[in-house]
C-alpha positions as CSV (number, residue, x, y, z in Angstrom):
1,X,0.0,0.0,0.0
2,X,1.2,3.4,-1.0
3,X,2.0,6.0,1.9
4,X,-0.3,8.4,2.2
5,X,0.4,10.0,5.9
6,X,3.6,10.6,8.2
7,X,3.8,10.8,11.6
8,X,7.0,13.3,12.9
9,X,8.3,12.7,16.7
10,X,9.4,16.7,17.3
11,X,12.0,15.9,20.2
12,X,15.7,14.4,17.8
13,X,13.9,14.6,14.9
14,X,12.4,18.0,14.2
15,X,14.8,19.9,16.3
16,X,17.6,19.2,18.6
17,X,16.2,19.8,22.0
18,X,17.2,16.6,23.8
19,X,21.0,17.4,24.5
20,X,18.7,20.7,26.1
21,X,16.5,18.2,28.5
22,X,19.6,15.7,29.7
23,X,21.4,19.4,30.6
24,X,18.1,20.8,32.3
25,X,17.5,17.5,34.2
26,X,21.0,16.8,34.7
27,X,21.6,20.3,36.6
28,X,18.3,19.9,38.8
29,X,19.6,16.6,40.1
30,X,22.8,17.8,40.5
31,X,21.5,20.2,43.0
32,X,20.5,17.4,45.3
33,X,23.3,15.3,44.8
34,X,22.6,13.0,42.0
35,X,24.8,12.9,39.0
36,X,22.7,11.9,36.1
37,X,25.2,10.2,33.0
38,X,24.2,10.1,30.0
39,X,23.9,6.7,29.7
40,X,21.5,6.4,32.1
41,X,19.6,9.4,30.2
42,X,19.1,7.2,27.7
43,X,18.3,4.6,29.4
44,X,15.5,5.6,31.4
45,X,13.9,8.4,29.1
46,X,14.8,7.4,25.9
47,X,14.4,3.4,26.0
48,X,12.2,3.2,29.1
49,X,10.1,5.6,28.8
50,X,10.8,6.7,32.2
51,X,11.2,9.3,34.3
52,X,15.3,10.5,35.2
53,X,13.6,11.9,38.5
54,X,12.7,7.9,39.8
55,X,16.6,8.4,40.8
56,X,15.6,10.9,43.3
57,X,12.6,8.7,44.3
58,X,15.0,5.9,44.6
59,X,17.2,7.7,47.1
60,X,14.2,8.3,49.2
61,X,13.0,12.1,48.3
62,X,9.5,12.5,49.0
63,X,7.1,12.8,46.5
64,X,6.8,16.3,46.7
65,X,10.5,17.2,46.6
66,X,10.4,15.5,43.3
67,X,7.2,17.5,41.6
68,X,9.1,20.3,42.9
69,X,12.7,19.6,41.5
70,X,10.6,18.5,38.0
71,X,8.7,21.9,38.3
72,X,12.7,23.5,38.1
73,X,13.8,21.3,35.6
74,X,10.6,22.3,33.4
75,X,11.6,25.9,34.2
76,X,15.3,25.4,33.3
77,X,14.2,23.5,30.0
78,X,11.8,26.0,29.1
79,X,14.5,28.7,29.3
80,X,16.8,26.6,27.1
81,X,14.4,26.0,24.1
82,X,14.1,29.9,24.1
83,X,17.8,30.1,22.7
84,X,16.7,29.3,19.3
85,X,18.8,27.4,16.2
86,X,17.3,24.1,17.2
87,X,16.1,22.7,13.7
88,X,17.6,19.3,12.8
89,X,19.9,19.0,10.1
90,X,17.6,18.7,6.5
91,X,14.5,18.5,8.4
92,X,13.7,22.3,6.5
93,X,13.9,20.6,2.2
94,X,12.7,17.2,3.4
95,X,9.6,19.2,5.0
96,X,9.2,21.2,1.7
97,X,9.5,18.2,-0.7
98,X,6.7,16.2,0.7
99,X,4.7,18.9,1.8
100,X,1.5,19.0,-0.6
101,X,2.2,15.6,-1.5
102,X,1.2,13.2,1.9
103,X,-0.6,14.1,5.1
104,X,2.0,15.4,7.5
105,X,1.4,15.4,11.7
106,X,3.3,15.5,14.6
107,X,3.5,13.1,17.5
108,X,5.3,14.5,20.4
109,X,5.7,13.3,24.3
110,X,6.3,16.9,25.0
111,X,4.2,18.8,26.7
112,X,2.7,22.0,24.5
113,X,4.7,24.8,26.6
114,X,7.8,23.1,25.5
115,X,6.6,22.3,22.4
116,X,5.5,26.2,21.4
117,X,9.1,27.4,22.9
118,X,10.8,25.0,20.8
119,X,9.1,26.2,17.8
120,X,9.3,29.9,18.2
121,X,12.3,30.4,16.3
122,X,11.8,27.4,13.6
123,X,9.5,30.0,11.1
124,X,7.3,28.3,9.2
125,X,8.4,24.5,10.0
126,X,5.0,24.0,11.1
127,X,3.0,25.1,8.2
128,X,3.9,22.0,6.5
129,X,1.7,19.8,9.3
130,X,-2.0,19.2,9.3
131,X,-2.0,18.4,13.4
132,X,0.1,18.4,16.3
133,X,-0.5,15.5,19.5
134,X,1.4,17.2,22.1
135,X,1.3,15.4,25.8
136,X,-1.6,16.7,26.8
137,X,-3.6,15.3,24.3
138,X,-3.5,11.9,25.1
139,X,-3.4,9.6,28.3
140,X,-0.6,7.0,27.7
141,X,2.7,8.6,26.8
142,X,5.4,6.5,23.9
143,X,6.3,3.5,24.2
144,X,2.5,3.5,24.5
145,X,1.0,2.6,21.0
146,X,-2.1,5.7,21.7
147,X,-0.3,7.9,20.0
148,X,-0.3,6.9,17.1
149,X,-3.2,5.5,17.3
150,X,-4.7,8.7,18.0
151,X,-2.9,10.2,14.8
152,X,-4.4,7.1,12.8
153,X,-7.8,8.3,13.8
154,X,-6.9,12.3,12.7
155,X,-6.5,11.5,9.4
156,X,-8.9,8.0,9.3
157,X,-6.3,5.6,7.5
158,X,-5.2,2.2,8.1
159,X,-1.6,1.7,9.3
160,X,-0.3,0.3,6.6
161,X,-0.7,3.9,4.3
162,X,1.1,6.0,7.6
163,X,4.5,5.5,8.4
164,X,6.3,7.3,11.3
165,X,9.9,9.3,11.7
166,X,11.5,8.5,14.8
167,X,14.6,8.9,16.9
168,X,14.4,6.4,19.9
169,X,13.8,3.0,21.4
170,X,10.7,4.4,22.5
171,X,9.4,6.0,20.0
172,X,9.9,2.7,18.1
173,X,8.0,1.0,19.9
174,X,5.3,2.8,20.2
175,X,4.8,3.0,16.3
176,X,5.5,-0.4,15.8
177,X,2.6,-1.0,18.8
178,X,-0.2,0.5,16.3
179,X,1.0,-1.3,13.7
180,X,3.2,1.6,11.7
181,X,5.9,0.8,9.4
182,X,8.9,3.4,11.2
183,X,11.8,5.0,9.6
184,X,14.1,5.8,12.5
185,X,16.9,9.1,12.3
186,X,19.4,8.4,15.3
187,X,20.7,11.6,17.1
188,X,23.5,11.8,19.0
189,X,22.2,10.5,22.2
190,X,20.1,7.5,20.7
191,X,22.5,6.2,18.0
192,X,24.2,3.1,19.0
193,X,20.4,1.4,20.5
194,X,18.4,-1.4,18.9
195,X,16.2,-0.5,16.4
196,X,15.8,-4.1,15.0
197,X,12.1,-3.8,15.0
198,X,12.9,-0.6,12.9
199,X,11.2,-0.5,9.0
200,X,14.3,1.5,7.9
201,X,17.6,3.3,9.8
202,X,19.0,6.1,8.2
203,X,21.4,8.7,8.8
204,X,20.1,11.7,8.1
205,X,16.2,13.1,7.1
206,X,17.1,13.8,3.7
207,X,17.2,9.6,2.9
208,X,13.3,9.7,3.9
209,X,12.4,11.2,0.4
210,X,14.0,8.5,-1.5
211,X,12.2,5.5,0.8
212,X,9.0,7.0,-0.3
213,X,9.5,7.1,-3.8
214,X,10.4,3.8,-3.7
215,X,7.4,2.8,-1.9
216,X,5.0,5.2,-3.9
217,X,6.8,5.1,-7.4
């Protein structure tokens, strides 16, 4: 079946925020003591799906020290998105090349203030999409397959005509959940996980135009 829709994660594929939300987090823990690697970034956020802040549960803070040390790494995030520049690397042509052509939304775990602060310098990225699922739109976050499945319902297609731009172990399997093919971009924080389940791995955006017209003629 031809492709008719895409599905964009935002976070490592759109733009480059998520070297931004390891330095937020990793500067709020730090303040209490815990010193949050990168490795174990990615492996609670970006293949678990969890939070970095269970560290600080782990160690015994109560649970309102940590909504109050995630409310300052929200803050500290926020403030970071602000500095602009954050587009990925050929996300701008590959955006104008299929726009027109395919059904384009976006499928983010972030939450919409982080979402609108990471898109205030980015122009008119966003033109090129016909929705945007932010956090709040939905009650299971990735690796949970309801986002998607939520996007399959915007634009009323089966899986098999949507396919879905990713960055993470997550993210992967949480297309792969509702039954999407999934083209995965490693950033520098993801590249080097399994994507075995992946439909494609590619190194860069651009590549996505060339595994549609191979699909689509």
């Amino acid at each position: 079946m031809t492709i008719q829709a895409l599905f964009w994660d935002n976070d490592g594929v759109l733009v480059d925020t998520e070297p931004l939300y390891f330095q937020a987090t990793a500067e709020t823990l730090r303040e209490v003591g815990i010193d949050l690697t990168e490795f174990f970034f990615r492996r609670l956020c970006l293949t678990e799906g969890r939070s970095s802040f269970d560290l600080a549960a782990e160690q015994g803070f109560s649970p309102e020290t940590v909504t109050a040390m995630i409310a300052r790494r929200n803050s500290r995030y926020t403030e970071l998105l602000r500095s602009g520049g954050l587009i990925m690397d050929g996300v701008e042509e590959t955006l104008a090349a299929l726009s027109g052509r395919l059904t384009m939304g976006i499928v983010t775990s972030s939450r919409r203030v982080h979402f609108e602060a990471a898109h205030q310098g980015t122009g008119r990225l966003l033109s090129h999409f016909a929705f945007t699922l932010t956090r709040e739109d939905y009650g299971r976050s990735k690796p949970d397959p309801e986002p998607y499945r939520l996007a399959l319902s915007r634009v009323g297609l089966p899986p098999e005509a949507c396919l879905a731009i990713e960055d993470s172990p997550r993210g992967l399997e949480s297309a792969v959940a509702a039954g999407l093919r999934c083209i995965v971009v490693p950033n520098a924080l993801t590249r080097g996980s399994d994507f075995t389940v992946a439909w494609r791995v590619l190194s860069n955006c651009r590549e996505i135009l060339g595994e549609i017209a191979a699909v689509n003629g």
